[in-house]
C-alpha positions as CSV (number, residue, x, y, z in Angstrom):
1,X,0.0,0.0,0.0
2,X,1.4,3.2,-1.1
3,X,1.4,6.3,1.4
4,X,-1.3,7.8,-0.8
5,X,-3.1,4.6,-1.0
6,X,-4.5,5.3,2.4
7,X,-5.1,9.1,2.4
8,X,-7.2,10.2,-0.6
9,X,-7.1,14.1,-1.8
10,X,-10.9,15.3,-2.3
11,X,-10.1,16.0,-5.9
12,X,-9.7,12.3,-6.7
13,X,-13.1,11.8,-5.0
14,X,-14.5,14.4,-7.3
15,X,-13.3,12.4,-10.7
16,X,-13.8,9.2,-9.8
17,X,-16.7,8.6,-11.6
18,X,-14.8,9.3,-14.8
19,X,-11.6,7.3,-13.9
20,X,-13.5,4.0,-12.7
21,X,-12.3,1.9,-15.6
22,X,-8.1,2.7,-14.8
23,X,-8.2,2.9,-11.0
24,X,-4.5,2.1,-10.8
25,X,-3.8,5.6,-12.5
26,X,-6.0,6.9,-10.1
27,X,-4.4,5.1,-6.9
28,X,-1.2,6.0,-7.8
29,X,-1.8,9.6,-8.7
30,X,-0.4,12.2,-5.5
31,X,-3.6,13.8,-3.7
32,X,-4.2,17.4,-5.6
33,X,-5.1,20.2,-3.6
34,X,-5.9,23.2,-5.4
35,X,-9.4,22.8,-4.9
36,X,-10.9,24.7,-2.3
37,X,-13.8,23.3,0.3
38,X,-16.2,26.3,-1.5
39,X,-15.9,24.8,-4.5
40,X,-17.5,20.7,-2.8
41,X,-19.2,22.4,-0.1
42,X,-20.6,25.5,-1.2
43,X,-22.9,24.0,-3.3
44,X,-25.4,21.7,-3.6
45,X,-24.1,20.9,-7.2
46,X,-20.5,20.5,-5.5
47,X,-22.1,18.2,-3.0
48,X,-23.5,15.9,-5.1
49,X,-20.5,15.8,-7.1
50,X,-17.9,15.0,-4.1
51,X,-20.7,12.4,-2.5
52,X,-21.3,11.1,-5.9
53,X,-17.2,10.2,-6.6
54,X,-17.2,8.5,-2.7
55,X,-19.8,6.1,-3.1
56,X,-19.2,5.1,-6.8
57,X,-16.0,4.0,-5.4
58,X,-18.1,0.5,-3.9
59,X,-18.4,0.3,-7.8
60,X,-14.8,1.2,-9.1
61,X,-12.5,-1.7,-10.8
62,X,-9.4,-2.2,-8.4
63,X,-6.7,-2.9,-11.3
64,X,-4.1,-3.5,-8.9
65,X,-5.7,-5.9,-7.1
66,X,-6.6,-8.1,-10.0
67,X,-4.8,-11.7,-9.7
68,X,-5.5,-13.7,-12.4
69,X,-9.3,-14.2,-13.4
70,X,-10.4,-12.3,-10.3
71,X,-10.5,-8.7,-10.9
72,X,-11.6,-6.7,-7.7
73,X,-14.5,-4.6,-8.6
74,X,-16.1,-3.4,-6.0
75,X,-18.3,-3.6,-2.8
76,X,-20.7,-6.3,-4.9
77,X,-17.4,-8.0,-5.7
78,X,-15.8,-8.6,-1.8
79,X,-19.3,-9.4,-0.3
80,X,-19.1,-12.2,-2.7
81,X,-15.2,-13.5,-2.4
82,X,-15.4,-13.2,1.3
83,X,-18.9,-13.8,2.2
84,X,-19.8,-16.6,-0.2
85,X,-16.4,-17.8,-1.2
86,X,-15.3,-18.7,2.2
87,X,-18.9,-20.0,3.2
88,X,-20.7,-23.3,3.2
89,X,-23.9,-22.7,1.5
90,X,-22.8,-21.7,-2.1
91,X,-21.3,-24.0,-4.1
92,X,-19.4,-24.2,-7.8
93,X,-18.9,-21.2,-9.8
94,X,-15.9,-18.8,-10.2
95,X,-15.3,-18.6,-6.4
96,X,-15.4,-22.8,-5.9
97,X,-12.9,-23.1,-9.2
98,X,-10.5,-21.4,-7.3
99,X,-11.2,-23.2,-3.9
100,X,-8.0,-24.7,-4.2
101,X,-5.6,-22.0,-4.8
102,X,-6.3,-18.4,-4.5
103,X,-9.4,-18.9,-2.7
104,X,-7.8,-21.1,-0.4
105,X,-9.4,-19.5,3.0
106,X,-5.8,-20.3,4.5
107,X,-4.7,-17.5,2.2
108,X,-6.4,-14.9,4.7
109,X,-2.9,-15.8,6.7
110,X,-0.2,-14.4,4.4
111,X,0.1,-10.8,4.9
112,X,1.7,-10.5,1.2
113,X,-1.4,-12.0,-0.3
114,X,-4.1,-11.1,-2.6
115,X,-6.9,-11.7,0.2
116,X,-5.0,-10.4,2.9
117,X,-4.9,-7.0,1.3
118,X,-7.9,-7.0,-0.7
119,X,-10.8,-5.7,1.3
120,X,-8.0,-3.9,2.9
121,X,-7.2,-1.7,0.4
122,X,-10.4,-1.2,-0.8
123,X,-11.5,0.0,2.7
124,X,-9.1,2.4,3.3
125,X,-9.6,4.0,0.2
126,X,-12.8,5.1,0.5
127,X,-12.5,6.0,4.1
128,X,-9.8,8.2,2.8
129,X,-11.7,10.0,0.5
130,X,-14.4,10.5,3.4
131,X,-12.2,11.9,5.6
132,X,-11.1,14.4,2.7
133,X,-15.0,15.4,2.1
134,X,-15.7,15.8,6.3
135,X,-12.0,17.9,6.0
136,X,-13.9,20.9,4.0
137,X,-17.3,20.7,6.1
138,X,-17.6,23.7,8.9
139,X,-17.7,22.5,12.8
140,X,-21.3,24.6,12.7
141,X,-23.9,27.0,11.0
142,X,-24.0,23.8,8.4
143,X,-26.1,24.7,5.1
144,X,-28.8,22.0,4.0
145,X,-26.3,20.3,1.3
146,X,-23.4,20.3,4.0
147,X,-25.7,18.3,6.5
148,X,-26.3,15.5,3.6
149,X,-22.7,15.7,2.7
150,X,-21.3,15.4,6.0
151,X,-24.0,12.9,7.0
152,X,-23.5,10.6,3.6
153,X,-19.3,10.6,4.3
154,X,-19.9,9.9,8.2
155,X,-22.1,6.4,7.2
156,X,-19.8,5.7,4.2
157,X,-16.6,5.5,6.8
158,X,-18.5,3.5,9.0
159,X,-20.1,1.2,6.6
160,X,-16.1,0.8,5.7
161,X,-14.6,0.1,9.2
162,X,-17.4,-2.6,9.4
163,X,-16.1,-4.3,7.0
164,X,-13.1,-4.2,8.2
165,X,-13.7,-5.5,11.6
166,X,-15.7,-8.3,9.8
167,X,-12.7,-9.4,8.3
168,X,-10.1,-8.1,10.5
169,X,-11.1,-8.0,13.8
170,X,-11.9,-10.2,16.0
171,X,-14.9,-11.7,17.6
172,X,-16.5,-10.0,20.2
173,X,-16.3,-12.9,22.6
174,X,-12.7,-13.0,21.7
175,X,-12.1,-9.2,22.1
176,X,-11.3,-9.2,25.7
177,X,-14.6,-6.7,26.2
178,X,-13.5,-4.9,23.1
179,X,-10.1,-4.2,24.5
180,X,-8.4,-6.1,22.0
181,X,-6.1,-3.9,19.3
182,X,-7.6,-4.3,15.6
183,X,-7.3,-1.6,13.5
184,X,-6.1,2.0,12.7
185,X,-8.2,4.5,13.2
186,X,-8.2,6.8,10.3
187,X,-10.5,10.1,11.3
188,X,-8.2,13.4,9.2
189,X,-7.6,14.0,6.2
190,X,-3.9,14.3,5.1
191,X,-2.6,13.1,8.2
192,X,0.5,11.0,8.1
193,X,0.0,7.2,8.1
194,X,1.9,6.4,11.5
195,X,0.0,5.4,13.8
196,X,-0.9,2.6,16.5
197,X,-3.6,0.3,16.3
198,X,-6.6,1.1,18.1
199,X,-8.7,-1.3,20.7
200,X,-12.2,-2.4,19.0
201,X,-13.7,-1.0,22.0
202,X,-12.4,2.6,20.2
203,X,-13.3,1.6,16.4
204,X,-16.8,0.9,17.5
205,X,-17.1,3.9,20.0
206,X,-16.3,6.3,17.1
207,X,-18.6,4.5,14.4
208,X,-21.4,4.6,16.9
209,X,-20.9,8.7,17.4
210,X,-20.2,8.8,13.5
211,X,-23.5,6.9,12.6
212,X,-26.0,9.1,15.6
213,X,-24.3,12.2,13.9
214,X,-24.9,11.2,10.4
215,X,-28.0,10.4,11.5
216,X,-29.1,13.5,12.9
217,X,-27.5,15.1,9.7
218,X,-30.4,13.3,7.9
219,X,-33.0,14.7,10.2
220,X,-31.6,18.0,10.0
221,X,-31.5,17.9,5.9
222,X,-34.2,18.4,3.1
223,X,-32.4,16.7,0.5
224,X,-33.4,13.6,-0.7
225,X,-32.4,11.0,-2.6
226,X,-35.1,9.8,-5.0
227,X,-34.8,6.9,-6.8
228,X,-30.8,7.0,-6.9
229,X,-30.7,4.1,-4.2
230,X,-26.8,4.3,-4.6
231,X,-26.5,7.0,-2.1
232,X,-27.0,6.5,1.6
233,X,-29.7,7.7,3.6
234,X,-30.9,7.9,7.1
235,X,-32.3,4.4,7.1
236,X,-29.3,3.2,5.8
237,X,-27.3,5.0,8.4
238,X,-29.2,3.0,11.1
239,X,-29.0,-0.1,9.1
240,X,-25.2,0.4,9.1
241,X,-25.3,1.0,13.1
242,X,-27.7,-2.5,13.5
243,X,-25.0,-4.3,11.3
244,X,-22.3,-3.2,14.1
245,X,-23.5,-3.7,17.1
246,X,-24.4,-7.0,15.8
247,X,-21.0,-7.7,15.8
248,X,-20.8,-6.5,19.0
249,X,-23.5,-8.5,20.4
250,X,-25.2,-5.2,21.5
251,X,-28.6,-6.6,20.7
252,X,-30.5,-4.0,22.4
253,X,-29.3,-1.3,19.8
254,X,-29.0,-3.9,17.2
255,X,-33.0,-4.7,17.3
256,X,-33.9,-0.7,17.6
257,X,-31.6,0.4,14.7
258,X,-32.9,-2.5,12.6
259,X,-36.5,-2.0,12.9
260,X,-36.1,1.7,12.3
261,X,-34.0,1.2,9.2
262,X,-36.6,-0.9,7.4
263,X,-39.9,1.5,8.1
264,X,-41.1,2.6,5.0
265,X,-39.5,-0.2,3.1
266,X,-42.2,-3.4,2.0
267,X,-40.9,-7.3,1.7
268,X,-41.0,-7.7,-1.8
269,X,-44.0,-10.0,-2.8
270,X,-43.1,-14.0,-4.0
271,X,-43.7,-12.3,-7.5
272,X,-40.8,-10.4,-7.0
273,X,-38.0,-12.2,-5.1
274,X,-38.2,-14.5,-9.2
275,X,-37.6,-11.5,-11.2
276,X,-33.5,-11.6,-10.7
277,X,-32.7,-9.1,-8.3
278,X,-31.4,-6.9,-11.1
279,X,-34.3,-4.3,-10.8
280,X,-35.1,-2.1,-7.7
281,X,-37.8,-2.8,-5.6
282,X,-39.9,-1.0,-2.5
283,X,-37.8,-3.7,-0.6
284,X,-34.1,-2.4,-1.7
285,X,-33.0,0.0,0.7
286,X,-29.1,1.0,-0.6
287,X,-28.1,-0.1,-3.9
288,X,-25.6,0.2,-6.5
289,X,-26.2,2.6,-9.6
290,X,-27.8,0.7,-12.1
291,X,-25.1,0.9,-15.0
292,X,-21.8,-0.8,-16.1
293,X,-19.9,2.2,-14.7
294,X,-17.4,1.5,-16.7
295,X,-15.8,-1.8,-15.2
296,X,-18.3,-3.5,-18.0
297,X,-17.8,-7.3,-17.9
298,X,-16.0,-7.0,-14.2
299,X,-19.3,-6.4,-12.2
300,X,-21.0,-9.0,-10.5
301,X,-23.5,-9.7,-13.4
302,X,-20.7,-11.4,-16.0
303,X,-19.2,-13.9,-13.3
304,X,-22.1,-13.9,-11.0
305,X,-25.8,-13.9,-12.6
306,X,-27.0,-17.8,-14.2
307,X,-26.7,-16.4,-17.8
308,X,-23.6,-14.0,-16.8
309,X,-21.3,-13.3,-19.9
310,X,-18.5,-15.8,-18.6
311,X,-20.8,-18.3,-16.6
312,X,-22.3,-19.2,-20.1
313,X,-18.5,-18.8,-21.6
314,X,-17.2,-21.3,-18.8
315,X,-20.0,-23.2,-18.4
316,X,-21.0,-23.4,-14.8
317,X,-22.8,-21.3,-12.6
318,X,-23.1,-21.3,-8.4
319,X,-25.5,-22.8,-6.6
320,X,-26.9,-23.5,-3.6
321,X,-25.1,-26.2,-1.8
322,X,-27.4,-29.6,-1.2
323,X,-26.9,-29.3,2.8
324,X,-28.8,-25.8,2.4
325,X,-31.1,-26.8,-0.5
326,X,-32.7,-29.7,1.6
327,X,-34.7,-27.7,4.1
328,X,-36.6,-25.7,1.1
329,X,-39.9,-26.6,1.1
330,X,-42.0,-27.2,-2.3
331,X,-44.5,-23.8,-0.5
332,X,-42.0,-22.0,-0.1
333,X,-41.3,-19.5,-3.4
334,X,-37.9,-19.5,-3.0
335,X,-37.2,-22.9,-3.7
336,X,-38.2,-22.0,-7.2
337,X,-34.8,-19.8,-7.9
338,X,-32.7,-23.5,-7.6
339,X,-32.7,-26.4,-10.1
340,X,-33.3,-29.7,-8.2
341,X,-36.0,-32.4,-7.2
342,X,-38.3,-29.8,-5.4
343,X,-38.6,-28.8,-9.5
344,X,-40.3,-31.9,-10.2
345,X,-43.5,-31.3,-7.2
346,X,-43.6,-27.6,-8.4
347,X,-43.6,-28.1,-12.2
348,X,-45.1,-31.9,-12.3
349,X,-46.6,-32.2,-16.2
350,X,-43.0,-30.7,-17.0
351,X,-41.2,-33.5,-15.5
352,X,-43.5,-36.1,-16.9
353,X,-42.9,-35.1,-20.0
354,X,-39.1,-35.5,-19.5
355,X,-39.9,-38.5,-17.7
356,X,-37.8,-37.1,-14.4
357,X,-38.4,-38.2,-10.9
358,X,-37.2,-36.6,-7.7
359,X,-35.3,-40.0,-7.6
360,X,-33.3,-38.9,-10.9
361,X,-31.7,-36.3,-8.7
362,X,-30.3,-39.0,-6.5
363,X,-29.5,-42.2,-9.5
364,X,-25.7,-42.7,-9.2
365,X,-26.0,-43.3,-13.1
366,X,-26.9,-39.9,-13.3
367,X,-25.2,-38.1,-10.5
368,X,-21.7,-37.4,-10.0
369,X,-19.4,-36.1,-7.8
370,X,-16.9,-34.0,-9.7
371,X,-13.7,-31.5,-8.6
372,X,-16.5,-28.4,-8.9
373,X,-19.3,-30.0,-7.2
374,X,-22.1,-32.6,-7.4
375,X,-23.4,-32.6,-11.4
376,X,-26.9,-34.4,-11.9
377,X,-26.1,-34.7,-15.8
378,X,-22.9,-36.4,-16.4
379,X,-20.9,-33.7,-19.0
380,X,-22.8,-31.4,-21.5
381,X,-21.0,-32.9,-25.1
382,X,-23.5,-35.8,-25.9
383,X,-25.7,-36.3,-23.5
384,X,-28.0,-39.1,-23.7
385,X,-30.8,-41.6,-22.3
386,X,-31.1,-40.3,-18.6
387,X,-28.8,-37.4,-19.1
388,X,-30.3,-36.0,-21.9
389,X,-34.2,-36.0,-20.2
390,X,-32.4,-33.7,-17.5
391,X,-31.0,-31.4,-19.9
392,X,-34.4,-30.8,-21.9
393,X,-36.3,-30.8,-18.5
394,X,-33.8,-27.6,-16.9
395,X,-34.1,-26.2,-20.8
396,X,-37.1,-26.1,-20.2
397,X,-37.7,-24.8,-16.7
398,X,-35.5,-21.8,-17.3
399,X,-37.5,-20.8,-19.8
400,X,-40.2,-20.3,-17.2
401,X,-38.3,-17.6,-16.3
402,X,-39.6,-14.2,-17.7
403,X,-36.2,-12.2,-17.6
404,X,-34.6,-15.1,-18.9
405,X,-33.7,-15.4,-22.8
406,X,-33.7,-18.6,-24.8
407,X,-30.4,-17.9,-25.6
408,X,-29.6,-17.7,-21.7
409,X,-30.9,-21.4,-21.2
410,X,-28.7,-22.6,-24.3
411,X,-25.6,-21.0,-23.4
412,X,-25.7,-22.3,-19.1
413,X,-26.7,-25.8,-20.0
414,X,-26.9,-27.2,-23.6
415,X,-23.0,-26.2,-24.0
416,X,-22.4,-27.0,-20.7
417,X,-19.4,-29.4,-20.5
418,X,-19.2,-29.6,-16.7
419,X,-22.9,-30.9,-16.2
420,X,-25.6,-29.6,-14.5
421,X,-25.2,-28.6,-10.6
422,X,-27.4,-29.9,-8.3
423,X,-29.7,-26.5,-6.6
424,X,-28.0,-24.2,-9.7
425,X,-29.5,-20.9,-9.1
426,X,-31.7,-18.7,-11.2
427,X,-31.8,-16.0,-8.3
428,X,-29.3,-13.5,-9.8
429,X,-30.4,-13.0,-13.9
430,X,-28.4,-10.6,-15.9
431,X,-30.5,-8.3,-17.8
432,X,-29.7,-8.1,-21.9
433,X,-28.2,-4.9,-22.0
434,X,-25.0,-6.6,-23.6
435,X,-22.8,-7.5,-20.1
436,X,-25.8,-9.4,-18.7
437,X,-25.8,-6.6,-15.3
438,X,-26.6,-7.6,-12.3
439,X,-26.2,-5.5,-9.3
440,X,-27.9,-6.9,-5.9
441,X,-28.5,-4.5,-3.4
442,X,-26.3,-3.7,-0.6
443,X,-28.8,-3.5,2.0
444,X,-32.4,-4.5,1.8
445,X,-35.5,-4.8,4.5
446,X,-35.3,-8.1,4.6
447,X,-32.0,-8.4,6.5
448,X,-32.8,-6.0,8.8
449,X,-36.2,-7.9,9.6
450,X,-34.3,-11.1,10.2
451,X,-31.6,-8.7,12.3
452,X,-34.2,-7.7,14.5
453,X,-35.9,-11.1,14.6
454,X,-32.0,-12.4,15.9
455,X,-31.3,-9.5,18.4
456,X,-35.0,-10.0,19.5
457,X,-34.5,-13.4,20.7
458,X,-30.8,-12.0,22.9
459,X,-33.0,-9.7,24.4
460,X,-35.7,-12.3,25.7
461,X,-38.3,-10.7,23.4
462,X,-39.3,-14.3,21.7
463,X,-42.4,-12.9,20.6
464,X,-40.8,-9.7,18.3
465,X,-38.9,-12.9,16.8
466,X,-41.0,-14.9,15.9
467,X,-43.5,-12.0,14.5
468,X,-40.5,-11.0,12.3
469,X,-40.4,-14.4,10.7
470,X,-44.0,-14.1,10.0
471,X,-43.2,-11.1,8.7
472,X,-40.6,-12.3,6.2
473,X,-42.2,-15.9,5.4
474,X,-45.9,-14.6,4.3
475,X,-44.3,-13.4,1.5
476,X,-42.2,-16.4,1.4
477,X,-44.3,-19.2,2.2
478,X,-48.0,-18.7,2.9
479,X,-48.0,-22.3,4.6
480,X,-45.2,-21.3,6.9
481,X,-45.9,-21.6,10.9
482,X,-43.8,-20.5,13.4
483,X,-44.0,-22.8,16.9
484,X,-40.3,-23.0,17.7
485,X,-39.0,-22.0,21.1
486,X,-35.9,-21.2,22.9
487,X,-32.7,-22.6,21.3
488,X,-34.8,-23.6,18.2
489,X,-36.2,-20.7,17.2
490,X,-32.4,-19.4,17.0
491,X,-31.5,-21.7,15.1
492,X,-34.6,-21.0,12.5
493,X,-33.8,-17.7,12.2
494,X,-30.1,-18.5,11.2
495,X,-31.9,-20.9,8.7
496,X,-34.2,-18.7,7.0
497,X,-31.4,-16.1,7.0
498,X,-29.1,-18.6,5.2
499,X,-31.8,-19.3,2.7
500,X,-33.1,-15.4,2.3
501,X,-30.0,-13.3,1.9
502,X,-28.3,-16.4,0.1
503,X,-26.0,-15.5,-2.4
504,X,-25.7,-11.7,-1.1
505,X,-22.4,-11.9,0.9
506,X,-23.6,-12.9,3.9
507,X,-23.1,-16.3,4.8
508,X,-19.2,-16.4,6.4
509,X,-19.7,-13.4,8.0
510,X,-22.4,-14.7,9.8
511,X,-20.7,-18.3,10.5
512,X,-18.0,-16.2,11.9
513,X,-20.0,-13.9,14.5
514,X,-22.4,-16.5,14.9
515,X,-19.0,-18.4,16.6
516,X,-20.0,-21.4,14.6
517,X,-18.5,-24.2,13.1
518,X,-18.6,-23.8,9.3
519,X,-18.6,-27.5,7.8
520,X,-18.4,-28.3,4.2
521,X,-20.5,-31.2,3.6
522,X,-18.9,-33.8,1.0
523,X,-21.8,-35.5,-1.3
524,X,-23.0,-38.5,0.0
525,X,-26.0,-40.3,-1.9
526,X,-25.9,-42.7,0.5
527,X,-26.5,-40.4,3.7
528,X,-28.9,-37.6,2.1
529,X,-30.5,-36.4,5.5
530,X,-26.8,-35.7,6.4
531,X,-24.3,-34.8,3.3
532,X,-23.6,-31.7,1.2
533,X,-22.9,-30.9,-2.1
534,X,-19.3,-30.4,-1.9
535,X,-16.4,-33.0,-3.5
536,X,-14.5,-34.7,-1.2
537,X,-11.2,-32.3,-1.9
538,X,-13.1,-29.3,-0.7
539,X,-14.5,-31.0,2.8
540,X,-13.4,-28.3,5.1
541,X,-14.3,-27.9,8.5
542,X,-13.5,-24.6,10.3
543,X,-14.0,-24.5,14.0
544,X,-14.2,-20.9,15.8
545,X,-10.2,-21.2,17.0
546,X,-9.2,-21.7,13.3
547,X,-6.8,-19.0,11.6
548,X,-6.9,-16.7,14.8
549,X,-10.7,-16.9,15.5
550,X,-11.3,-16.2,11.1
551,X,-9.5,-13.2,11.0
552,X,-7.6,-12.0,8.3
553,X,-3.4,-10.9,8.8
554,X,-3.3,-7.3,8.6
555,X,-1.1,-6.5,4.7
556,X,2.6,-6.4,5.0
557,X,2.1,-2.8,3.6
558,X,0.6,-1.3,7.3
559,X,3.9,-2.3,8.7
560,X,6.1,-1.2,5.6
561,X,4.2,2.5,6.0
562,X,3.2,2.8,9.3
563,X,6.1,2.9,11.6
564,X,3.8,2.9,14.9
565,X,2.1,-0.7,13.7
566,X,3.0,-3.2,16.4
567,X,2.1,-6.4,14.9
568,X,2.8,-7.7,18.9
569,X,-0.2,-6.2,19.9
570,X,-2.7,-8.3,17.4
571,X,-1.8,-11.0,18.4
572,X,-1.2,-12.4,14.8
């Protein structure tokens, strides 16, 4: 990490979104300063501009962080390689091809590699060019644009050092009451990088203050901002300050922040949790602009979405791993987004006239167990008998799918030489606008609903849980019924989570401040109640103590430019 690297000059913030497609020019350009604070804050134009620059950077392509076929681009980009890469519940795909190599999880350990220094990086960046916005903003006397200024750079530096202690710090049951050292706090603009690591205990203290100022900013503003979901708001703000003292295990602010965010949001209907997730919806509460910006085939749509540009290049697409897929119900709408033997109860005269039985699924003659995953079709060059039925059958199923082009189904599956994965997803559909886009949102109403339900049931108030999950599943699953008590209606709302925010970054992240094992299942046709979907090579098991409670080593590049970085003191 270059000096600059870390502190940002506002300028840079300013351009960004016209430099998004070179960032290492950008990175490696010295801060400018001949702009003066008038000319970001003494406007409302200027405002939107220097806001605008800072949270187009979750969007920006990270050239110097690319490393062979993975290309960091952005917010959409690490939720995935962390969140699902390192996870149990998502299986084959870009991430699982590189299971063995440079998304080894073991990686997180080198402080000279690529994941070390990934989210890193990208962290510091943007809090760096906060920092530089909040740097020409008056203590007082505020005008209406510098309250939504100040107010968006505040939540964007905390939604930043989240992520960091996600991946960085530790546990709260491991953090001594929060008095063990993490992170650098980075709070000035143009301030030199030395400096000591601070407690978590302080990172959280500040992002607390930062997130009731930023909210009170909100209050305080008129500006709004309409349908451009990529900038933060007020309920954003809050959902930022539920996500942290979740990791905190301060449920009590964790349950009032999370129902706040999500007023004025609705749970999107059955109707439209099927329709991709490449459209807004009342549900999406912060989202990314809805346009290449410039990084075309490196946003999440290309590698990502079931007919992405290089899924239907390579062949294979992610999907939901069998240990997950098995407590869908056939009711339950969801079930619909993943190809496997709840397809043949939901779409019965389609599989009769394939002539496939949920029993297919499981026929060793048609099932395999390869290095990517468990394939129910053998290889895609000549299918036949058995094989070929499934093909036509999930030809024809994905054509049920109204976003979904012909051309789509033929390009995942007919030339599909790696098979068909058992619980492939349709939930993430790139739309035809020539790199197949797809941008899930980075916050929606549903998390928050199944945060509250989760901080509900810490604080003793079972029956705000369990309402939540009737919340969530009558849009879900209008048979659903909620009975569970005590320990087991935990452990339903850590299911339903798994199943509703799957794919969306969340699932290692929550393994790791749930203090859970995270067990990758091997296939097991013998043992279905039991097994997963993964091949036997990649049959982790990580217990809580592993790699220093899950937490990333801290890049080489802290110590190389930060003289006052005691590595002693994380005990790493």
């Amino acid at each position: 990490m270059k000096k600059n690297n870390i502190i940002y000059g506002l300028a840079a913030a300013i351009m960004l979104p016209a430099m998004v497609a070179c960032s290492s020019d950008y990175l490696d350009e010295a801060p400018l300063t001949g702009i003066s604070s008038e000319t970001v804050s003494g406007s409302e134009k200027g405002a939107e501009a220097a806001v605008t620059g800072l949270v187009r950077q979750m969007q920006r392509q990270l050239d110097d962080l690319k490393n062979g076929n993975l290309n960091a681009s952005g917010e959409s980009f690490f939720a995935n390689l962390y969140g699902e890469g390192l996870g149990a519940d998502a299986n084959i795909g870009e991430i699982t091809n590189y299971a063995n190599s440079s998304c080894n999880p073991n990686n997180l350990r080198s402080i000279t590699g690529w994941w070390a220094s990934w989210m890193y990086e990208y962290c510091y960046s943007i809090i760096g060019s906060a920092n530089s916005i909040l740097a020409t903003i008056p203590e007082s006397d505020l005008s209406d644009s510098q309250y939504w200024m100040k107010a968006c750079a505040l939540t964007m530096r905390a939604h930043c050092y989240w992520r960091l202690m996600e991946v960085y710090g530790p546990r709260w049951v491991d953090s001594d009451n929060g008095n063990a050292y993490c992170l650098v706090l980075r709070l000035n603009a143009n301030e030199p990088n030395e400096h000591p690591f601070n407690t978590a205990n302080e990172v959280y203290d500040q992002m607390y203050s930062d997130l009731k100022t930023a909210i009170d900013c909100f209050s305080k503003t008129t500006k709004e901002r309409g349908e451009d979901l990529f900038y933060p708001d007020k309920s954003v703000a809050q959902g930022t300050l539920a996500r942290l003292a979740m990791l905190k295990n301060d449920y009590t602010t964790a349950q009032q922040m999370a129902h706040d965010a999500r007023q004025g949001y609705k749970i999107m209907t059955a109707n439209q949790y099927l329709q991709g997730f490449s459209v807004t919806n009342d549900e999406w509460m912060w989202a990314p602009a809805m346009d290449p910006l410039g990084i075309y085939y490196w946003g999440f749509g290309p590698h990502y979405a079931c007919n992405g540009h290089y899924v239907k290049s390579w062949g294979y697409s992610c999907s939901m791993d069998y240990n997950l897929y098995k407590h869908l119900k056939v009711t339950d709408v969801r079930s619909r987004l993943y190809f496997g033997p709840l397809v043949v109860d939901f779409e019965p005269e389609m599989a009769e006239k394939y002539g496939i039985t949920k029993a297919d699924f499981f026929d060793s003659k048609v099932t395999l167990q390869t290095k990517l995953g468990v394939s129910i079709t053998s290889t895609g060059k000549s299918p036949s008998g058995k094989n070929l039925d499934m093909w036509n059958f999930i030809m024809a199923y994905g054509k049920t799918f109204n976003s979904m082009r012909p051309e789509d189904i033929k390009g995942i599956y007919q030339t599909n030489t790696k098979g068909i994965s058992m619980g492939v997803q349709y939930k993430f559909q790139g739309l035809d606008d020539g790199y197949t886009s797809c941008w899930p949102p980075y916050m929606r109403a549903a998390e928050m609903l199944l945060t509250e339900a989760e901080a509900a049931y810490h604080n003793n108030d079972y029956t705000t849980a369990q309402n939540c999950l009737k919340e969530l599943m009558a849009n879900r699953d209008e048979t659903y019924e909620i009975t569970a008590t005590g320990e087991a209606l935990l452990e339903e709302i850590k299911l339903q989570r798994r199943i509703e925010l799957w794919g969306e970054g969340f699932c290692w992240f929550d393994y790791k401040r749930w203090n859970q094992t995270l067990e990758r299942k091997t296939w097991d046709p013998d043992d279905l109640e039991n097994c997963g979907g993964w091949p036997n090579t990649l049959g982790w098991e990580f217990t809580p103590d592993w790699m220093n409670g899950w937490r990333a080593a801290v890049p080489r590049s802290e110590f190389t430019y930060n003289k006052e970085a005691d590595a002693s003191l994380l005990g790493l």
